[in-house]
DRENTORKOL-3810 file (N, C-alpha, C; in nm, 4 decimals):
REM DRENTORKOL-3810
@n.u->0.0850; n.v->-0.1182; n.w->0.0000; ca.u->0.0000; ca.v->0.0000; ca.w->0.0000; c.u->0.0887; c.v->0.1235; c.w->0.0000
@n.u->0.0788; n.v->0.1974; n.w->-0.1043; ca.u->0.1591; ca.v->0.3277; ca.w->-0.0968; c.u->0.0329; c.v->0.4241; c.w->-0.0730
@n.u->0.1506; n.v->0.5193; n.w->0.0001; ca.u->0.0282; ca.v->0.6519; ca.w->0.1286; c.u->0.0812; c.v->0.7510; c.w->-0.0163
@n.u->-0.0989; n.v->0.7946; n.w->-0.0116; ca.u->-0.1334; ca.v->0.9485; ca.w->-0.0758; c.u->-0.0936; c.v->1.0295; c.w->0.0239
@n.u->-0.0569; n.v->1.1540; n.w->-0.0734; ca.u->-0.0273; ca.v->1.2825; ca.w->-0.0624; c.u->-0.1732; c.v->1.3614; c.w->-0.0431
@n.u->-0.1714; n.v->1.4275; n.w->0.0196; ca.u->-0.2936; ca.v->1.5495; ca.w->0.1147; c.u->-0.3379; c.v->1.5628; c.w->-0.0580
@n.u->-0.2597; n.v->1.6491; n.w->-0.1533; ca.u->-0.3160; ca.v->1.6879; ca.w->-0.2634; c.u->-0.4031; c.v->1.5759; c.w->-0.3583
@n.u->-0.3361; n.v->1.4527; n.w->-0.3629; ca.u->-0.3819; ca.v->1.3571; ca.w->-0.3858; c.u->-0.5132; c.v->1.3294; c.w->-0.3234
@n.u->-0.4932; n.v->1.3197; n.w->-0.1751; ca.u->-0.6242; ca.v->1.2542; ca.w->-0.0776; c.u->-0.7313; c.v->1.3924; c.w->-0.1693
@n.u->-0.7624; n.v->1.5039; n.w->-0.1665; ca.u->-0.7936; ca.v->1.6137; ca.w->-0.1985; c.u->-0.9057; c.v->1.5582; c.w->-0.3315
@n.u->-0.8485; n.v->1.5478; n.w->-0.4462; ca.u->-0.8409; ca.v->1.4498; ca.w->-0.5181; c.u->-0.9410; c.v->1.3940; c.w->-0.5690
@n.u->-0.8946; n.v->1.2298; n.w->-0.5026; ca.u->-0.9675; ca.v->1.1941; ca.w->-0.4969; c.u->-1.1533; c.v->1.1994; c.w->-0.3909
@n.u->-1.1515; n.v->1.2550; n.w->-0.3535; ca.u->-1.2321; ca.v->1.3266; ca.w->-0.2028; c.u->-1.3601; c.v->1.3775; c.w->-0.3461
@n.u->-1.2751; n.v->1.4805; n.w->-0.4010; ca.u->-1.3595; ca.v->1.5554; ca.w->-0.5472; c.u->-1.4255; c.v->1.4504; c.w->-0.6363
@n.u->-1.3591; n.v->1.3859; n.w->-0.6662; ca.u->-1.4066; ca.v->1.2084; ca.w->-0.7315; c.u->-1.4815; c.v->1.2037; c.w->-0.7026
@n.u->-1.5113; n.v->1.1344; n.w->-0.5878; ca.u->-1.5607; ca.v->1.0824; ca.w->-0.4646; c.u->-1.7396; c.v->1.1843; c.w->-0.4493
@n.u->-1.7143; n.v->1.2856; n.w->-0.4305; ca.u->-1.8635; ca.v->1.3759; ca.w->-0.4655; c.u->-1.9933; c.v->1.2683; c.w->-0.5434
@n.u->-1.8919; n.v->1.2110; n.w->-0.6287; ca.u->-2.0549; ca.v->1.1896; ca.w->-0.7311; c.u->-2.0685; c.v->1.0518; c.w->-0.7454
@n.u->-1.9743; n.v->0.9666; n.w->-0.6483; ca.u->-2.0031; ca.v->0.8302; ca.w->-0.6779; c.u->-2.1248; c.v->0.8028; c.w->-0.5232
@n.u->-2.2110; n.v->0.6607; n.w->-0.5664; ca.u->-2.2651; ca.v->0.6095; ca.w->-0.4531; c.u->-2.2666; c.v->0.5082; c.w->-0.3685
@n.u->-2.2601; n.v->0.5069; n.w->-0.2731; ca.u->-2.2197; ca.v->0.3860; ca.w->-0.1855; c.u->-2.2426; c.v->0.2488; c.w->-0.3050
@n.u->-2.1810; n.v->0.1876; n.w->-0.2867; ca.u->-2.2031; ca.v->0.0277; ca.w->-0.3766; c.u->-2.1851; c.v->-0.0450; c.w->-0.2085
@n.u->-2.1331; n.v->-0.0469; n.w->-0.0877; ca.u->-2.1492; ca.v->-0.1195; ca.w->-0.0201; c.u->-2.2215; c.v->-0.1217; c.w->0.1040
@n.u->-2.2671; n.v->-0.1854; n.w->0.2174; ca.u->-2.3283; ca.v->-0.1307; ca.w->0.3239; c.u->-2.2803; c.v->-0.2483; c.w->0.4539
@n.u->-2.2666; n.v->-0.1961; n.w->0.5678; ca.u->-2.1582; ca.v->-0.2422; ca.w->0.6091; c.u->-2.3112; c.v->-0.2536; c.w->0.7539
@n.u->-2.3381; n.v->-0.4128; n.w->0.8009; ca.u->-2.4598; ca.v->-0.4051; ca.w->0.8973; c.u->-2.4312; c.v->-0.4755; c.w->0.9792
@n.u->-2.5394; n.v->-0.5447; n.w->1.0677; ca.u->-2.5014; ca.v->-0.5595; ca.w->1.2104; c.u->-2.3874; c.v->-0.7098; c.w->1.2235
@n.u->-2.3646; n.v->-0.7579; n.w->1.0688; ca.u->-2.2709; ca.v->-0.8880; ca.w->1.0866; c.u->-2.1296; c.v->-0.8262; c.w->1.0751
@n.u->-2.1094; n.v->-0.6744; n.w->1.0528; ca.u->-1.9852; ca.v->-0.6006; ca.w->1.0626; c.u->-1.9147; c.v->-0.6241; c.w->0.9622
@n.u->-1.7383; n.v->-0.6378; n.w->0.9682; ca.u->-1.6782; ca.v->-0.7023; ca.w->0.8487; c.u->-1.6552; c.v->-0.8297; c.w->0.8781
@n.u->-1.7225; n.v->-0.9005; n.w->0.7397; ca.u->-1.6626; ca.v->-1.0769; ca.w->0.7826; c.u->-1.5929; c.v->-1.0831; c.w->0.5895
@n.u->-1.5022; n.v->-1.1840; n.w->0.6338; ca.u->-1.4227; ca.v->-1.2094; ca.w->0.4998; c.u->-1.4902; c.v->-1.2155; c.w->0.3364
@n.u->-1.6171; n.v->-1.2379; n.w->0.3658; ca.u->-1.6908; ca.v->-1.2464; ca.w->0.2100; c.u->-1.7020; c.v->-1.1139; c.w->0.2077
@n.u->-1.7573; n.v->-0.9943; n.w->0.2907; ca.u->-1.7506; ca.v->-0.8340; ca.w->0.2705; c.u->-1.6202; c.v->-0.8289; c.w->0.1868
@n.u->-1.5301; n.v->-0.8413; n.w->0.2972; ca.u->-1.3707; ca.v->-0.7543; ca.w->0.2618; c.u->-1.3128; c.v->-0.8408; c.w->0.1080
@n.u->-1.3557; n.v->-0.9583; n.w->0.0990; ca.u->-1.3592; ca.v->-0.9952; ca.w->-0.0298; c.u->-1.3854; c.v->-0.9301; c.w->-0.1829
@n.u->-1.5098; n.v->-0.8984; n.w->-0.1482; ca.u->-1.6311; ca.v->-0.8250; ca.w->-0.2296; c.u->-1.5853; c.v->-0.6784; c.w->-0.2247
@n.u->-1.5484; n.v->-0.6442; n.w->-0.0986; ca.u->-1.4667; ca.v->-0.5054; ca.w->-0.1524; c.u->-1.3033; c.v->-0.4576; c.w->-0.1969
@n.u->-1.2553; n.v->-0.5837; n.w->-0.1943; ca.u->-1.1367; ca.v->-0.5768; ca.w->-0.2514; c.u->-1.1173; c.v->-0.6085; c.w->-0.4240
@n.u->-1.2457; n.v->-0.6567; n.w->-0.4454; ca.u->-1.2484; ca.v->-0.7102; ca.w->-0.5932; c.u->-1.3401; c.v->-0.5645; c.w->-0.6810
@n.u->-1.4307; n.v->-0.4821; n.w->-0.5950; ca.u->-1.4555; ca.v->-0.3919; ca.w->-0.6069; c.u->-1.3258; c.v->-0.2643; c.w->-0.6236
@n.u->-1.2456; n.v->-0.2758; n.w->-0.5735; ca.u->-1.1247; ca.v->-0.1835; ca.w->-0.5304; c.u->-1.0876; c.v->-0.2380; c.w->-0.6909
@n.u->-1.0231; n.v->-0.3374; n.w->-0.7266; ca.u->-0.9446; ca.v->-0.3741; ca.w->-0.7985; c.u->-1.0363; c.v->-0.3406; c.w->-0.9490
@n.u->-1.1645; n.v->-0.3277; n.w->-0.9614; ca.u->-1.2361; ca.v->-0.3085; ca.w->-1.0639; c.u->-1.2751; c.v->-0.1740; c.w->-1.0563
@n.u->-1.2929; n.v->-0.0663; n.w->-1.0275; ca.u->-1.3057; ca.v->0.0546; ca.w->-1.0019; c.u->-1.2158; c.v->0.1436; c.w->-0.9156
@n.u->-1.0810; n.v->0.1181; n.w->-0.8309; ca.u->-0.9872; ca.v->0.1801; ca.w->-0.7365; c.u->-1.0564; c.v->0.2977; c.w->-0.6820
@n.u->-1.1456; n.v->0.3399; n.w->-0.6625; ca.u->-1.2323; ca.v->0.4313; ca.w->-0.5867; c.u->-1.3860; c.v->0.4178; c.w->-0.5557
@n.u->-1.3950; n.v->0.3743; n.w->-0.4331; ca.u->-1.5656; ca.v->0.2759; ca.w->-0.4006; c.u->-1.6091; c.v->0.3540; c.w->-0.2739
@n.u->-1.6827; n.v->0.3963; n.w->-0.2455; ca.u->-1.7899; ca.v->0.4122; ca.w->-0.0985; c.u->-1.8743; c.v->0.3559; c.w->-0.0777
@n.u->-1.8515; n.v->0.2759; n.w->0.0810; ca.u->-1.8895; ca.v->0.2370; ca.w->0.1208; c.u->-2.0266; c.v->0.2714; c.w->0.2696
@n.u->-2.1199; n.v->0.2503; n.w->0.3090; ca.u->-2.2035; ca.v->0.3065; ca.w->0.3764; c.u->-2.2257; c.v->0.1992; c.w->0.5012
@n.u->-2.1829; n.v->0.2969; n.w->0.6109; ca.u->-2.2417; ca.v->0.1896; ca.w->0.7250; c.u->-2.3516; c.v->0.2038; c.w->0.8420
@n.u->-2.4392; n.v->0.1163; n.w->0.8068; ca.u->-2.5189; ca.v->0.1087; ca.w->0.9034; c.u->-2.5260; c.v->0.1283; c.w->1.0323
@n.u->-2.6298; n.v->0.2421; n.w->1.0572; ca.u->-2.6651; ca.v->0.1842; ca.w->1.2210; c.u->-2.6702; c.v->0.1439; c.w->1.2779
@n.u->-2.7375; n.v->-0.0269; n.w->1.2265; ca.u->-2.7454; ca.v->-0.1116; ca.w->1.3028; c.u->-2.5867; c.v->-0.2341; c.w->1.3272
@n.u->-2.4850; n.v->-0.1812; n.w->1.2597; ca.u->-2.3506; ca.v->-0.2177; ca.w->1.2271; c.u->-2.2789; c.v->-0.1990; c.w->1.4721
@n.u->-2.1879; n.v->-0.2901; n.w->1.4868; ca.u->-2.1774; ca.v->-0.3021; ca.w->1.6314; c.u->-2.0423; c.v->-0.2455; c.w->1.6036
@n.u->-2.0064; n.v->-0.2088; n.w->1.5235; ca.u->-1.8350; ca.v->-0.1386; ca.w->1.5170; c.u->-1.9002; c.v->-0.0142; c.w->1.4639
@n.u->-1.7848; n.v->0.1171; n.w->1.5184; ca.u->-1.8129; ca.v->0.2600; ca.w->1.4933; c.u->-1.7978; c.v->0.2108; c.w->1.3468
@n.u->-1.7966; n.v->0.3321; n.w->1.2574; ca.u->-1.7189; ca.v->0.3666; ca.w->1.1337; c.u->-1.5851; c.v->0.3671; c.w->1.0906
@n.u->-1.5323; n.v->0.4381; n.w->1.2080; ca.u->-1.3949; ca.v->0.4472; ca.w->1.2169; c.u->-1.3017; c.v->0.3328; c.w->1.2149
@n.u->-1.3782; n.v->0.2155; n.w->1.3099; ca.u->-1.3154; ca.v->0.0708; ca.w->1.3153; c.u->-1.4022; c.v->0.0265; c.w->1.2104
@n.u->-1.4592; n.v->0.0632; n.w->1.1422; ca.u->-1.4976; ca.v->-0.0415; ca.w->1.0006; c.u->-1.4142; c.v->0.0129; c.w->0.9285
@n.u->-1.3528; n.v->0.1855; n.w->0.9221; ca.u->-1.2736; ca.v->0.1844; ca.w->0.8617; c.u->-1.1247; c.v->0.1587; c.w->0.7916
@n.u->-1.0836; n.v->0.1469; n.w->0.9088; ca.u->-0.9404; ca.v->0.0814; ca.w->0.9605; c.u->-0.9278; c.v->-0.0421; c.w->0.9385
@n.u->-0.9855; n.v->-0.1404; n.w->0.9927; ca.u->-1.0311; ca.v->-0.2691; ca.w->0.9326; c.u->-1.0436; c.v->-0.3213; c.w->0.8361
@n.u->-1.0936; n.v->-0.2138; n.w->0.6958; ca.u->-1.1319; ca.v->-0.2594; ca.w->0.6002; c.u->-0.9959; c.v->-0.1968; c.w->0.4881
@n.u->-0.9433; n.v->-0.1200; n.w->0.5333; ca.u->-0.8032; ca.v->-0.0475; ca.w->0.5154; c.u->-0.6997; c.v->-0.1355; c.w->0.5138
@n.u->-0.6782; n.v->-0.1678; n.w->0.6180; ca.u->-0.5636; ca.v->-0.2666; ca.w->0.6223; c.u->-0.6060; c.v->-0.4147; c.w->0.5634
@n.u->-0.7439; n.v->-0.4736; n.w->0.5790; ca.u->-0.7243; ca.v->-0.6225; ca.w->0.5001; c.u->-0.7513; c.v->-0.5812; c.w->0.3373
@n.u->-0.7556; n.v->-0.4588; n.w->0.2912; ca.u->-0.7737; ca.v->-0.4981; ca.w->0.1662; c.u->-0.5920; c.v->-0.3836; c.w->0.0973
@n.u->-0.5964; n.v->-0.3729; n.w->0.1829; ca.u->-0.4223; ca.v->-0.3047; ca.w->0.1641; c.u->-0.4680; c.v->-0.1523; c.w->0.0687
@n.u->-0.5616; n.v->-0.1164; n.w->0.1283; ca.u->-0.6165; ca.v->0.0338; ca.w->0.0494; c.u->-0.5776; c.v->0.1578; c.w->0.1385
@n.u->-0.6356; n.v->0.2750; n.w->0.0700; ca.u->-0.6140; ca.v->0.4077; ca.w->0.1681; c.u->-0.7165; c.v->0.4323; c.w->0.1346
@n.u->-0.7744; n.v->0.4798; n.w->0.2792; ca.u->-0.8344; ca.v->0.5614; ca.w->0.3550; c.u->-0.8509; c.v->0.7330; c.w->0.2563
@n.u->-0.9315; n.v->0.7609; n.w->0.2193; ca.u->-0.9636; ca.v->0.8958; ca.w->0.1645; c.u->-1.0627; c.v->0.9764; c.w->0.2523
@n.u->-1.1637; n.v->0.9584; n.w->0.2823; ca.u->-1.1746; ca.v->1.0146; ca.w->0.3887; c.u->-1.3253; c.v->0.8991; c.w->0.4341
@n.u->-1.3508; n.v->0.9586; n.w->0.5852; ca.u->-1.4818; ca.v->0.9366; ca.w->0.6607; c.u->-1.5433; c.v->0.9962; c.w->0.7540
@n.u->-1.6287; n.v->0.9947; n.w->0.6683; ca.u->-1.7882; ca.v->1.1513; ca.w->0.7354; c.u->-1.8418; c.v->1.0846; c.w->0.7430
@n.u->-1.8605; n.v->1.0854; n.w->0.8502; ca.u->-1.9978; ca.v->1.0013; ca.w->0.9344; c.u->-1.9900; c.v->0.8670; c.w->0.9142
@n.u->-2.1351; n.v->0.7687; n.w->0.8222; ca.u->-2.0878; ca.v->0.6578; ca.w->0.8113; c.u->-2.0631; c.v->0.6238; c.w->0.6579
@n.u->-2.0222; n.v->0.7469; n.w->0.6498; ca.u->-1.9639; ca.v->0.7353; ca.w->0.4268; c.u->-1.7835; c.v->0.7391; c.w->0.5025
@n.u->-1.7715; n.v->0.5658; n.w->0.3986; ca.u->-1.6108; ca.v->0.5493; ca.w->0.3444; c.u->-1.5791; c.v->0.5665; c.w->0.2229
@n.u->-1.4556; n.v->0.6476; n.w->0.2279; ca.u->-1.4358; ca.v->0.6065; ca.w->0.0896; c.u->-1.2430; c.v->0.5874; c.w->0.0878
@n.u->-1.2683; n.v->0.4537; n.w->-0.0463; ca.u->-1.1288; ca.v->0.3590; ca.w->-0.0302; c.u->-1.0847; c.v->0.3784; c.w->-0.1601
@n.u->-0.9862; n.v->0.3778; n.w->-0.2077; ca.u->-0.9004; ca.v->0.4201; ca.w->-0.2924; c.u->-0.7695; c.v->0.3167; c.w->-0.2530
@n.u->-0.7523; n.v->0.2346; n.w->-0.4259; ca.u->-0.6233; ca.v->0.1219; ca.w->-0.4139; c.u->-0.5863; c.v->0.1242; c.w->-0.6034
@n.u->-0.5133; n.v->0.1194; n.w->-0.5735; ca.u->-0.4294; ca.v->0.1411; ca.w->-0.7680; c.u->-0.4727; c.v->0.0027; c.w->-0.7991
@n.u->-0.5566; n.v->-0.0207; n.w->-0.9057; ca.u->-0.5163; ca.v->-0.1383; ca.w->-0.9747; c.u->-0.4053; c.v->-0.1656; c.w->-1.0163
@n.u->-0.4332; n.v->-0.3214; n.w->-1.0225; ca.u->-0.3097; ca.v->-0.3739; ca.w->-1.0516; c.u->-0.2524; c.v->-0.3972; c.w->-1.2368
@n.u->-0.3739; n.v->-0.4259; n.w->-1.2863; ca.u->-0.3919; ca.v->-0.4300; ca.w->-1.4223; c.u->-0.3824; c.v->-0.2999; c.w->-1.4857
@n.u->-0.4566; n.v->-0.2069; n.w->-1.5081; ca.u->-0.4702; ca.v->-0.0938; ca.w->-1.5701; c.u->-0.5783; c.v->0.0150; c.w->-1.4616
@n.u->-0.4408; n.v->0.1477; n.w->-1.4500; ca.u->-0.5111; ca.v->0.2128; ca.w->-1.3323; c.u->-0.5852; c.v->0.3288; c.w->-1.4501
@n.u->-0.7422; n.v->0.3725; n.w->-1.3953; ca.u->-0.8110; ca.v->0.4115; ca.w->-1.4489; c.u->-0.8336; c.v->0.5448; c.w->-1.4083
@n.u->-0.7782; n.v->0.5359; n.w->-1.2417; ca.u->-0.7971; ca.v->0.7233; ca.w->-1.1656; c.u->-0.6197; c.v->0.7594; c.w->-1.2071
@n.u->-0.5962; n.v->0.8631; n.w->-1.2706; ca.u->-0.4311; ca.v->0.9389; ca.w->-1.2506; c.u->-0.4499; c.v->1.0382; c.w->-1.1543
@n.u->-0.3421; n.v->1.0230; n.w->-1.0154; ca.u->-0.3154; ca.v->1.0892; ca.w->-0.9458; c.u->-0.2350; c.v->1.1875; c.w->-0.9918
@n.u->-0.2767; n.v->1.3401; n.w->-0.9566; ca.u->-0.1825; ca.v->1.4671; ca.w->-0.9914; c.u->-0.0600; c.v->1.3997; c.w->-0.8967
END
């Protein structure tokens, strides 16, 4: 996992405005078929938000972190219970970072 630059995080953040959650994160939390499903998501789009439930037993913050490190992504930002994850494909990257 290589760490973005503030201008970068920035960025993608602007991206990020107009896409919509594709995931939702509920009271079974993260279990390996999630972080699966969002790592194959990462790898097919490198910029995804994710939405977590209320009824979810981990803050946001620990869904965020969590879901950060097993899928080897960065963290762009989290407001409230909107994530959003950002990871370079490996095949052909489709976002260019300034």
């Amino acid at each position: 996992m290589q760490a973005i630059t503030s201008k970068q995080r920035a960025y993608l953040r602007r991206l990020a405005n107009d896409i919509d959650p594709i995931f939702q994160i509920g009271k079974s939390g993260v279990t390996p078929e999630v972080t699966e499903a969002i790592s194959d998501a990462l790898e097919a789009r490198e910029l995804i938000k994710i939405n977590v439930l209320k009824n979810c037993l981990y803050t946001p913050k620990d869904v965020c972190l969590v879901l950060a490190e097993r899928t080897r992504s960065n963290v762009v930002q989290q407001i409230g219970r909107k994530i959003v994850l950002y990871r370079e494909a490996k095949e052909e990257s489709h976002i260019e970072l300034p």
